[in-house]
N, C-alpha and C positions, 0 to 999 in steps of 0.2 A: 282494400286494394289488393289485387292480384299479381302476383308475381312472377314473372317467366322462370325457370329452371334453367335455361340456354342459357348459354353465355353469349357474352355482347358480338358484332362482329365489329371488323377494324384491325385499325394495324396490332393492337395489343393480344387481338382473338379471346382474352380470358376477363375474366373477374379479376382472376390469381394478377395479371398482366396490370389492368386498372389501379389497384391495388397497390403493388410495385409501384408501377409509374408514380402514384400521387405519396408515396414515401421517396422516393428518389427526390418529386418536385421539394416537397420539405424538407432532406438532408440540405439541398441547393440554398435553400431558403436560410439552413440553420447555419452553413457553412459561412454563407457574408455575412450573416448579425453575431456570430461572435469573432469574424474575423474583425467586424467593423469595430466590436465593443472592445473587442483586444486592443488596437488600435488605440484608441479610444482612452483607456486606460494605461497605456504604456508606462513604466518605470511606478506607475500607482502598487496598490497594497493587493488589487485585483489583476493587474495583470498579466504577470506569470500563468495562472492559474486558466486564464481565460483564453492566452496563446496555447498552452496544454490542451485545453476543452477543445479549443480551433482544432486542432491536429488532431483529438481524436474523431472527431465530428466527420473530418475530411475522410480517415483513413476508414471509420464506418459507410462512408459512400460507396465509396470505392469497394468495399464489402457487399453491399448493394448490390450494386453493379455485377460484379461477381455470380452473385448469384440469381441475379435475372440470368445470367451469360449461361448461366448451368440449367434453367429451368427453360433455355430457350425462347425467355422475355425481351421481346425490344423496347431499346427506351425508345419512348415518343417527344421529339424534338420539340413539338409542339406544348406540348406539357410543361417540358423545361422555360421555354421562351415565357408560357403564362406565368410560369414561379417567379420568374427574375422580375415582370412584371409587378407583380403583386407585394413580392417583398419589397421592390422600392416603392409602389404607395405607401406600404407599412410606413415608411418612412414618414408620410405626410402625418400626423398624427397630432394632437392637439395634447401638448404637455407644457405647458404654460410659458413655453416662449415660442415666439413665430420663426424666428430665423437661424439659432444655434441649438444646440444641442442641450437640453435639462436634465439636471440630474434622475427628475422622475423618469427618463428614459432607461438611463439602467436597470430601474427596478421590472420596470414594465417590458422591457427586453428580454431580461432574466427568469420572469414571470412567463412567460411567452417560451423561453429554450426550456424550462423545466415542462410545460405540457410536450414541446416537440419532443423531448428525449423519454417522456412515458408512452408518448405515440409509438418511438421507433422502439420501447421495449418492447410494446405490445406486437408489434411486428414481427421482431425476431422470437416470439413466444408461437407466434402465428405459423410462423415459418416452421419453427422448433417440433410443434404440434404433425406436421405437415411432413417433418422426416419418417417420422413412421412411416409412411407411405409408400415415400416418394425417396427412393438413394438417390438421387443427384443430391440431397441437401445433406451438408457435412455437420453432421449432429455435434460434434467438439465444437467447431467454427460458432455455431449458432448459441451453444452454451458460453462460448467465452462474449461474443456479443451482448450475449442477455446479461452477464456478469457486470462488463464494461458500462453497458446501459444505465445499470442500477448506481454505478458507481459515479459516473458523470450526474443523473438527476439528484444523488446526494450533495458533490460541488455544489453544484447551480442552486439547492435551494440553501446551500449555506453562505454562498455568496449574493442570493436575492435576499435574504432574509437581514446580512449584515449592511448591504445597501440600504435597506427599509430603515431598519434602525440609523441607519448614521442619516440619513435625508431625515426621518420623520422627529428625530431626537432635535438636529438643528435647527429643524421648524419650529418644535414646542415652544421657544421663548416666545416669539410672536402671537401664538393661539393663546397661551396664558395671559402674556398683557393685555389683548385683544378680548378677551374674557372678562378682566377687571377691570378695562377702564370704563371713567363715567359715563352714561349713556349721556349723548346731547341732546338738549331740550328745550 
């Protein structure tokens, strides 16, 4: 398959703009699922951590944002409206109850913020890559990002991994008797 060299036209005008925009729509995305899991969690052994995560999550959009504003990037409203979208089907999701909330959600939540926040490392590496080039991008900014990045996806997978254990530790008893008992015949 053949590839144009042009870039797209539209409100965005770039690649670099597309780009942008569809991290912007997953910072939006990442924003309510740990705000929701904060929430969620409140006064738990996770929660702190996850109103933490929230707030940095937020204040990296807004970093975003920023530096669309310096590369002369519009957000496309339209983008944003599909992310809100999309992250509430997220919602719809088959985790072993129909109408509340399962514990498998957290993990699988958590599961889900640790790809988004190697996505947005990868981004500010993208970016970081891109200062060479280009002075609007503030190469400290971009470095403590990429810092912050690495340090949140460390959180997340230490708090998806303790969810794992504590859900899948409490299930063992059932899979073990379930194991041993008599087959009916």
């Amino acid at each position: 398959m053949k590839r144009s060299p042009r870039p797209p036209t539209g409100p965005a005008g770039s690649f670099l703009g597309i780009y942008l925009n569809d991290h912007l729509t997953g910072a939006n995305a990442g924003v309510a699922l740990l705000r929701r899991a904060a929430r969620a969690h409140r006064g738990g052994p996770f929660g702190a951590s996850l109103v933490s995560l929230a707030e940095d999550v937020a204040q990296d959009r807004a970093s975003l944002r920023a530096l669309m504003d310096a590369l002369g990037v519009p957000v496309l409203r339209t983008r944003a409206v599909a992310g809100r979208i999309a992250e509430r089907a997220g919602l719809l999701k088959f985790n072993g109850r129909l109408l509340s909330r399962s514990p498998l959600s957290d993990v699988m939540e958590l599961e889900a913020m640790v790809v988004g926040v190697e996505g947005k490392a990868a981004c500010w590496r993208s970016l970081r890559s891109l200062a060479g080039t280009d002075p609007r991008l503030d190469v400290a900014l971009l470095d403590e990002l990429i810092r912050r990045a690495e340090r949140q996806a460390r959180t997340l997978e230490a708090l998806r991994s303790a969810c794992a254990v504590q859900l899948f530790t409490r299930e063992a008893p059932d899979r073990t008797a379930a194991r041993h008992s008599p087959a009916l015949g």
